[in-house]
ZAZA-303050 format. One record per atom (N, C-alpha, C): residue in one letter; x, y, z; atom name. Coordinates in nm, 4 decimals, padded with zeros to 6 digits. Example, Ala and Ser with C-alpha at 12.3 -4.5 7.8 and 13.67 -1.06 7.14 Angstrom:
2
NODE r c1 c2 c3 a
NODE a 01.3190 -00.5690 00.7800 N
NODE a 01.2300 -00.4500 00.7800 CA
NODE a 01.3200 -00.3300 00.7800 C
NODE s 01.2850 -00.2250 00.7080 N
NODE s 01.3670 -00.1060 00.7140 CA
NODE s 01.2900 00.0030 00.7870 C
***
This chain:
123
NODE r c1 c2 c3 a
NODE x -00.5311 00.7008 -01.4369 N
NODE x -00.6755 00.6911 -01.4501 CA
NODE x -00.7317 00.8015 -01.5387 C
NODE x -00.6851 00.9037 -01.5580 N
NODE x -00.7788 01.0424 -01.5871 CA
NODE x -00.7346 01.0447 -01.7563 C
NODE x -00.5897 00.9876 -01.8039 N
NODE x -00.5560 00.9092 -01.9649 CA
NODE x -00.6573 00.8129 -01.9904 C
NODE x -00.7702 00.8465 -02.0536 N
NODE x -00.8931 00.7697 -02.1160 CA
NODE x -00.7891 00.6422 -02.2253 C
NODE x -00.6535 00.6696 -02.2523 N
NODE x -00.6004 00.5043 -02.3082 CA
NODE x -00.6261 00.4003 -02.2275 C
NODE x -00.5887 00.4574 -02.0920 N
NODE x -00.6078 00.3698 -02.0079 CA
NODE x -00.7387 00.2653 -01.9785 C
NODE x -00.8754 00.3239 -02.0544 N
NODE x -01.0050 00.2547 -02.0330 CA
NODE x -00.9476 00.1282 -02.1023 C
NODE x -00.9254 00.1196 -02.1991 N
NODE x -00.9112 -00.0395 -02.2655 CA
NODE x -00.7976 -00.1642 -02.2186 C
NODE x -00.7484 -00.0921 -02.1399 N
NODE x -00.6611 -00.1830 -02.0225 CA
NODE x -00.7180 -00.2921 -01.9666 C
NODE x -00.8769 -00.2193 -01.8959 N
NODE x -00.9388 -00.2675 -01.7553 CA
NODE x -01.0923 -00.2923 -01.8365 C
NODE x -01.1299 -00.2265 -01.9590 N
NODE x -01.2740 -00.2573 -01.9612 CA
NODE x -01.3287 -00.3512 -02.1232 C
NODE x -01.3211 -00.4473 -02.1044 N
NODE x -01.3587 -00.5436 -02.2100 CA
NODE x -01.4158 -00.4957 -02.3132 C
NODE x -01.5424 -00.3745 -02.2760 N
NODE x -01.5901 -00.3472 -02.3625 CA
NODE x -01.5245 -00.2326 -02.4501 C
NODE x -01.4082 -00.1794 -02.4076 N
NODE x -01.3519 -00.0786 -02.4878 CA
NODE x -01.2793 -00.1627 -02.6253 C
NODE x -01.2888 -00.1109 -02.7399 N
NODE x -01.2204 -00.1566 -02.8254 CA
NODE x -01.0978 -00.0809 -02.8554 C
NODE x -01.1242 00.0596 -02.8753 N
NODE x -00.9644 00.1296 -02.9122 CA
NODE x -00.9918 00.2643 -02.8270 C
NODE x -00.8949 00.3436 -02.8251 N
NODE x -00.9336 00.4722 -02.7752 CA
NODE x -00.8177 00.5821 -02.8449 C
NODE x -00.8832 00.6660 -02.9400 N
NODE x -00.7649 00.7894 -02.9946 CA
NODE x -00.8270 00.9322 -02.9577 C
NODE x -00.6785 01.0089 -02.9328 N
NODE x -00.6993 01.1242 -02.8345 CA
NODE x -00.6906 01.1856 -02.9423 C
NODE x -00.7950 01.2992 -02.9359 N
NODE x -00.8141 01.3670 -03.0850 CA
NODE x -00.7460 01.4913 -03.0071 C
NODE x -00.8013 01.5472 -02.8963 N
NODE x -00.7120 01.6946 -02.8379 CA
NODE x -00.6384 01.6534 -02.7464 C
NODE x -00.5611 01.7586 -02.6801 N
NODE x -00.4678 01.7703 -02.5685 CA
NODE x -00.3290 01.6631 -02.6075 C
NODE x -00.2697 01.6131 -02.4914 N
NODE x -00.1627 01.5192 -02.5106 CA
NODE x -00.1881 01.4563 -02.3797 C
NODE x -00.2151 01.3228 -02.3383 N
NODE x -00.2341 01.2797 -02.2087 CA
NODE x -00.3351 01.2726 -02.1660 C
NODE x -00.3897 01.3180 -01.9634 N
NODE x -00.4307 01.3979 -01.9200 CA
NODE x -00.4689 01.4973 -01.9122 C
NODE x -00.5825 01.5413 -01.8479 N
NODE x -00.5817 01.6897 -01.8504 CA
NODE x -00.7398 01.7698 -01.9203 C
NODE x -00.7305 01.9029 -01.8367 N
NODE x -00.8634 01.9924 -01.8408 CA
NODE x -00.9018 01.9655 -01.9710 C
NODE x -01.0076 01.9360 -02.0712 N
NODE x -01.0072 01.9854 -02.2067 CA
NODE x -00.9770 01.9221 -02.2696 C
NODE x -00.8848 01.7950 -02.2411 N
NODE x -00.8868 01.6737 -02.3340 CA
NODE x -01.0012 01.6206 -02.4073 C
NODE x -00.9800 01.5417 -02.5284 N
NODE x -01.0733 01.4685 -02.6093 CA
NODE x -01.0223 01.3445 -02.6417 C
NODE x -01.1265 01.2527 -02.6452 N
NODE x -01.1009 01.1231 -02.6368 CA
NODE x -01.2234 01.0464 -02.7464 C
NODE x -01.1831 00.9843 -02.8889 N
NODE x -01.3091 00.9349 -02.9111 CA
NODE x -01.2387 00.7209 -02.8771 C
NODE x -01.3487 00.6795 -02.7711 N
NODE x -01.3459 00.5617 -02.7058 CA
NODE x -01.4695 00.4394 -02.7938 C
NODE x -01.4625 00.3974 -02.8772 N
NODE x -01.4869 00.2777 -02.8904 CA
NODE x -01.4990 00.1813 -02.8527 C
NODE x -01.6626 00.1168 -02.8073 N
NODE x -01.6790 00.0452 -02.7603 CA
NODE x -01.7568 -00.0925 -02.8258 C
NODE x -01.7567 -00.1677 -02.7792 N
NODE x -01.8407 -00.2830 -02.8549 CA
NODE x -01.9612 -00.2428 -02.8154 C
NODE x -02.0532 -00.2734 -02.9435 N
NODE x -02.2009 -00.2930 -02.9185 CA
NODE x -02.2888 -00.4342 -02.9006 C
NODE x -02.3884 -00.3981 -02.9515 N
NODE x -02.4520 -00.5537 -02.9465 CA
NODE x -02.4108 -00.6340 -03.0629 C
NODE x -02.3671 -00.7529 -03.0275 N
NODE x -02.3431 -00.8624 -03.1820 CA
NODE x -02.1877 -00.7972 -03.1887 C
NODE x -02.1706 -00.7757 -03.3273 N
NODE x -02.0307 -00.7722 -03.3815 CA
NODE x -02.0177 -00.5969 -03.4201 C
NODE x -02.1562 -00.5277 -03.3327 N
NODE x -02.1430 -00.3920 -03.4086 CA
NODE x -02.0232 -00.2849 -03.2760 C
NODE x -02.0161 -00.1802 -03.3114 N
NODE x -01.9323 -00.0909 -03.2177 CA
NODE x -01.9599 00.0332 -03.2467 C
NODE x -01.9237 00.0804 -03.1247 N
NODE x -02.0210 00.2422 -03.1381 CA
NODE x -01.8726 00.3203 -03.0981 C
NODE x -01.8519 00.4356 -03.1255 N
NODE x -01.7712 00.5598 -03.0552 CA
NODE x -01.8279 00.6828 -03.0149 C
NODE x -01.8078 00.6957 -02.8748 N
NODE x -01.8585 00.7892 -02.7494 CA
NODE x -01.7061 00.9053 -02.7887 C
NODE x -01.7449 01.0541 -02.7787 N
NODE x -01.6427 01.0975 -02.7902 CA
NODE x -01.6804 01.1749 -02.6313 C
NODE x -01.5443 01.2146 -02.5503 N
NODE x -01.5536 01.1940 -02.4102 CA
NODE x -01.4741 01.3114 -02.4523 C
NODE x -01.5037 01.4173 -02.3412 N
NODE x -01.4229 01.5354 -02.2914 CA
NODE x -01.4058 01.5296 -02.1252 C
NODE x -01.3225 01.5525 -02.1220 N
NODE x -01.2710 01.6025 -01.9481 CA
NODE x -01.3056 01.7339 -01.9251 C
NODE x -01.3933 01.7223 -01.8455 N
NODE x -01.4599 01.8441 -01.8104 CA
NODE x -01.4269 01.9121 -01.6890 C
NODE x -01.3275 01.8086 -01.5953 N
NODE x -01.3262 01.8752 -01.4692 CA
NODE x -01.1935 01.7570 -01.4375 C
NODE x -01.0815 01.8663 -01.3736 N
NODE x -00.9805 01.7535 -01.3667 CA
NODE x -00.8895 01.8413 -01.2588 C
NODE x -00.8693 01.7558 -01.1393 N
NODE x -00.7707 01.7677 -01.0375 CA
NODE x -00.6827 01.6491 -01.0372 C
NODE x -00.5540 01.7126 -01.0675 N
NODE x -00.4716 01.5925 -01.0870 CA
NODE x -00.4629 01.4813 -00.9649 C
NODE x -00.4536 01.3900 -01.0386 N
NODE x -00.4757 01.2786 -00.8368 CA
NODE x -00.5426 01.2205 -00.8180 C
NODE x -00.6858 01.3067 -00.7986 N
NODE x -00.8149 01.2718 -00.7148 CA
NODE x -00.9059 01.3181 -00.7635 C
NODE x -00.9629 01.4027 -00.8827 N
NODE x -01.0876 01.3913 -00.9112 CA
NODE x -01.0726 01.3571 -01.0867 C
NODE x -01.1818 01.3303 -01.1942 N
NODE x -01.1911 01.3816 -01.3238 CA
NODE x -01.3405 01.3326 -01.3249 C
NODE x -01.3341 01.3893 -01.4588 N
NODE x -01.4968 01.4175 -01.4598 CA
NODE x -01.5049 01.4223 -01.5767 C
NODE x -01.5273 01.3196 -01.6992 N
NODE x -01.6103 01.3182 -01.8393 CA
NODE x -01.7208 01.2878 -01.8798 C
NODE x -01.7724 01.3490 -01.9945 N
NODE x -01.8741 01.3386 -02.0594 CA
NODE x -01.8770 01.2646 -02.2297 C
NODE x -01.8992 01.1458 -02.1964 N
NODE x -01.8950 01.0493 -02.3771 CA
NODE x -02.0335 01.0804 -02.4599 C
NODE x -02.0309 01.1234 -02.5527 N
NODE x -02.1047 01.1386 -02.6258 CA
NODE x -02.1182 01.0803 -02.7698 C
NODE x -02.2657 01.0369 -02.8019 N
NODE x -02.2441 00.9919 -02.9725 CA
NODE x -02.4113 01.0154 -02.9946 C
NODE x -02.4735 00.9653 -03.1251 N
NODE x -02.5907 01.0051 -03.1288 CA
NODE x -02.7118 00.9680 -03.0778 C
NODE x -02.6528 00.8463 -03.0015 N
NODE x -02.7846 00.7103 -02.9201 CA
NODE x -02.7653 00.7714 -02.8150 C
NODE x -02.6105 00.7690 -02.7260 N
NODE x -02.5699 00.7883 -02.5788 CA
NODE x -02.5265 00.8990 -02.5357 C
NODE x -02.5202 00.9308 -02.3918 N
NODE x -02.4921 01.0049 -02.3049 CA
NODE x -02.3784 00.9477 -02.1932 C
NODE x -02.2517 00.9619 -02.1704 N
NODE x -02.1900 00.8619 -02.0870 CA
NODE x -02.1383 01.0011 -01.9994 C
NODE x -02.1905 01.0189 -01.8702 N
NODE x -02.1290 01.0495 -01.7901 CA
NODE x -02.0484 00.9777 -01.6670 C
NODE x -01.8767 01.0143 -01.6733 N
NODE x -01.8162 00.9205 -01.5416 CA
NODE x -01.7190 01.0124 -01.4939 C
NODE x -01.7820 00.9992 -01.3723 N
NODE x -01.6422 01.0018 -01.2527 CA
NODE x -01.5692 00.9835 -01.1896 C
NODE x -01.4434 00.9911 -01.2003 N
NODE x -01.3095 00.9145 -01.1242 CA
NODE x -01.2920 00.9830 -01.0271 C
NODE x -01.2943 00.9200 -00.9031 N
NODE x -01.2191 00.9725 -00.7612 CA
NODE x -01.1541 00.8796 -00.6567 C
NODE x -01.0496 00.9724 -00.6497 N
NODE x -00.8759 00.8569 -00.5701 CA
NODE x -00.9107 00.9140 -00.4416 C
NODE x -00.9341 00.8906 -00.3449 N
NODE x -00.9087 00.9191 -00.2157 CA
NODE x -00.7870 00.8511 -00.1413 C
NODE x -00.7224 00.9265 -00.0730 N
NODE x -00.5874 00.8275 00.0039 CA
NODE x -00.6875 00.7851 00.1148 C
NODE x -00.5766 00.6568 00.1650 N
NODE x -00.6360 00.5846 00.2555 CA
NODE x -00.4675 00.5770 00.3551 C
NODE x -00.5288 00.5059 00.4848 N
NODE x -00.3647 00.4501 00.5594 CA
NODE x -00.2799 00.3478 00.4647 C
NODE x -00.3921 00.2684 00.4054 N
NODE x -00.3040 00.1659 00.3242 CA
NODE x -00.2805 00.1919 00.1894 C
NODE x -00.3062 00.2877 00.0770 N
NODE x -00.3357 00.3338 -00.0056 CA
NODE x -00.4158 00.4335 -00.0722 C
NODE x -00.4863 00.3824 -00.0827 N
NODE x -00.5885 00.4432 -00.1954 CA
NODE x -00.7208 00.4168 -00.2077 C
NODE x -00.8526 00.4298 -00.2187 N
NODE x -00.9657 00.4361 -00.2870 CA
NODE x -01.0068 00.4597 -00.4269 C
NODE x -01.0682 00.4251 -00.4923 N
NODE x -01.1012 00.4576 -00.6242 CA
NODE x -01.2229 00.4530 -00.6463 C
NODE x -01.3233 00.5490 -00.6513 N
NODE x -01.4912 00.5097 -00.6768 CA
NODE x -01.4864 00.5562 -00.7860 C
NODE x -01.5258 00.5016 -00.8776 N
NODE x -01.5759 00.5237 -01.0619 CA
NODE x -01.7184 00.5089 -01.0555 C
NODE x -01.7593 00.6248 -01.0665 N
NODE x -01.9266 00.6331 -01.0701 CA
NODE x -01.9710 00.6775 -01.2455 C
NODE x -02.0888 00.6250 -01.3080 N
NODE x -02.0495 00.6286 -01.4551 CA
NODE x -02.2078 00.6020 -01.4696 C
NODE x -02.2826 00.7244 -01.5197 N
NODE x -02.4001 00.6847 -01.5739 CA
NODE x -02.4101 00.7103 -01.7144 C
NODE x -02.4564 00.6001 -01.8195 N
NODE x -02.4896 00.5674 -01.8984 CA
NODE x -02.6961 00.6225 -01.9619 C
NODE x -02.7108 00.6690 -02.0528 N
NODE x -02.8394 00.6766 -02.0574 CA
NODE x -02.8449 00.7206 -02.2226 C
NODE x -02.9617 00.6622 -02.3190 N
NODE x -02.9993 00.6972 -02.3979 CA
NODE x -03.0623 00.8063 -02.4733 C
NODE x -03.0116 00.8864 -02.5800 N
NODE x -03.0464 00.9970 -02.6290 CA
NODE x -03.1935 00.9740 -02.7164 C
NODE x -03.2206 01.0779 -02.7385 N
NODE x -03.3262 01.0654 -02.8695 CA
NODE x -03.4188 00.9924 -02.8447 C
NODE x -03.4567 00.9303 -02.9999 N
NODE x -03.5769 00.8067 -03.0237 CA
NODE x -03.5256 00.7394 -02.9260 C
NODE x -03.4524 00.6499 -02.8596 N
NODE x -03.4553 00.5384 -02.7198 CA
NODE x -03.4497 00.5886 -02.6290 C
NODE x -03.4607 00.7108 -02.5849 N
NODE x -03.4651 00.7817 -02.4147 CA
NODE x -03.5869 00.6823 -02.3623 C
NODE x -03.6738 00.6425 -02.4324 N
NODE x -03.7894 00.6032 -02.3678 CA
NODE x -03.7387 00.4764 -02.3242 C
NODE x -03.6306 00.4177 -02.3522 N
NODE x -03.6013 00.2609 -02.2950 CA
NODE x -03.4960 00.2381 -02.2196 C
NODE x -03.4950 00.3916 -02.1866 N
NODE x -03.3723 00.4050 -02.0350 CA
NODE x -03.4058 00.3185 -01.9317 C
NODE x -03.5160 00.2615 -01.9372 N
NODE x -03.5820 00.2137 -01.7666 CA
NODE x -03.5725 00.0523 -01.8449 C
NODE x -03.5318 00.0271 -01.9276 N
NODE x -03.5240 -00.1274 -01.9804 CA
NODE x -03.3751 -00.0992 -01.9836 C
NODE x -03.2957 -00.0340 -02.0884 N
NODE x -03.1757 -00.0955 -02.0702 CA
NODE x -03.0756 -00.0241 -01.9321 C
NODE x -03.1511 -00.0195 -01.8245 N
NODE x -03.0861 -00.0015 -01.6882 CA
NODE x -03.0079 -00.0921 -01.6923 C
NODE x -03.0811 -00.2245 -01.7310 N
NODE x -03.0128 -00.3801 -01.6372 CA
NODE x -02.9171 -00.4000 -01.7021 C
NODE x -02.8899 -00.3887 -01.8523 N
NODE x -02.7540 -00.4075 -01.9159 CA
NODE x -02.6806 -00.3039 -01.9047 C
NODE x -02.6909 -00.1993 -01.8803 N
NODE x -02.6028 -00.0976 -01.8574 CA
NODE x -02.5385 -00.0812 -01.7396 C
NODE x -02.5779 -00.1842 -01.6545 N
NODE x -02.6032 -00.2202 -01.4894 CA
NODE x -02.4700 -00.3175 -01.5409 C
NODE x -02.5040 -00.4501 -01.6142 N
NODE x -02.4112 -00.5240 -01.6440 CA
NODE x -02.2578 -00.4816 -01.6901 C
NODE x -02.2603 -00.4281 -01.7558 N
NODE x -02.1641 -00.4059 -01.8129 CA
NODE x -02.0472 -00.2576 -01.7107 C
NODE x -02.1245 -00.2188 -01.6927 N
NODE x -02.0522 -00.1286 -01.5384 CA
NODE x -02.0457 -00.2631 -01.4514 C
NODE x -02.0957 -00.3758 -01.3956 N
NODE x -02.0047 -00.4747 -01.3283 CA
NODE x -01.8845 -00.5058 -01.3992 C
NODE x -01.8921 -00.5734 -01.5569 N
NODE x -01.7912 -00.6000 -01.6014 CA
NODE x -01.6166 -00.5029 -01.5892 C
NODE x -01.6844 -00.4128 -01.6069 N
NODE x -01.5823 -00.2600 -01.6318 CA
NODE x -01.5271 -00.2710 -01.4704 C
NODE x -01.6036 -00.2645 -01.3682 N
NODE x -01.5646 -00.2968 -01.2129 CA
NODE x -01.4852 -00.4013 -01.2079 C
NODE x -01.4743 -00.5183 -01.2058 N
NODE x -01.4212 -00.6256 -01.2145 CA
NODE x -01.2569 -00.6251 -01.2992 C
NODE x -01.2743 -00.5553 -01.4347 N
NODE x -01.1229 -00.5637 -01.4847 CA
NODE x -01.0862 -00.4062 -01.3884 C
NODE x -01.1440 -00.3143 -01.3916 N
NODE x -01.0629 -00.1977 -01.3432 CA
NODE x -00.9982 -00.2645 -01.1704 C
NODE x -01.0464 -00.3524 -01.1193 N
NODE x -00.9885 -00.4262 -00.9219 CA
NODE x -00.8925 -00.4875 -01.0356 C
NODE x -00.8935 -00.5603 -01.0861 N
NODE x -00.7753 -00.6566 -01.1583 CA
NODE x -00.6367 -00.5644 -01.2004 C
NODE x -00.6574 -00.4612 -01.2489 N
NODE x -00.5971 -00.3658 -01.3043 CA
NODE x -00.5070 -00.2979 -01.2104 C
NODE x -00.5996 -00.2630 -01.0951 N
NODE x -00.5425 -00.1851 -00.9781 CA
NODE x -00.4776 -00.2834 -00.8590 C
NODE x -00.4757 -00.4241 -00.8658 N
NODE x -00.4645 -00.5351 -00.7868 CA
NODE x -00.2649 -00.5419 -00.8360 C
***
């Protein structure tokens, strides 16, 4: 989970993902993640790991000049396995900060989509 290659496994909207620092995992990694935009366009968020316990926590920040992508991965053990909550807020920089409260609902969407392949993934 905390190898950002891994996003384009489970999330439709990822298109490619190249690790510009580190090797893997890990504190301090860089990741620029490509994603589809609206229509046929695509944007790249460049994501640092900002906080990383191997296992059970990570913690990045995607950045580009529209967006802000903060997400967090956390594994909790269970009797039967595992837990996984991916919490991931999305929000607009700049000139569109003001239409954070409109594009909630697609940003809403598309974190279902990303939910849906990441259970498939882990299934």
């Amino acid at each position: 989970m905390a190898d950002l290659h891994n996003f384009a496994k489970w999330d439709k909207g990822v298109v490619k993902v190249v690790q510009v620092e580190g090797n893997g995992a890990g504190l301090g990694t860089i990741f620029d993640v490509t994603v589809k935009g609206f229509g046929k366009s695509t944007s790249t968020l460049r994501y640092t790991t900002t906080e990383y316990d191997e296992y059970s926590n990570i913690l990045v920040r995607g950045v580009n000049t529209l967006f802000t992508s903060i997400d967090r991965i956390t594994v909790n053990k269970t009797d039967t396995g595992c837990e996984v909550i991916y919490d991931a807020k999305l929000t607009a920089n700049w000139i569109i900060a003001p239409m954070n409260l409109l594009l909630g609902k697609v940003f809403n969407k598309i974190g279902d989509t990303a939910t849906r392949g990441l259970r498939k993934a882990l299934a």
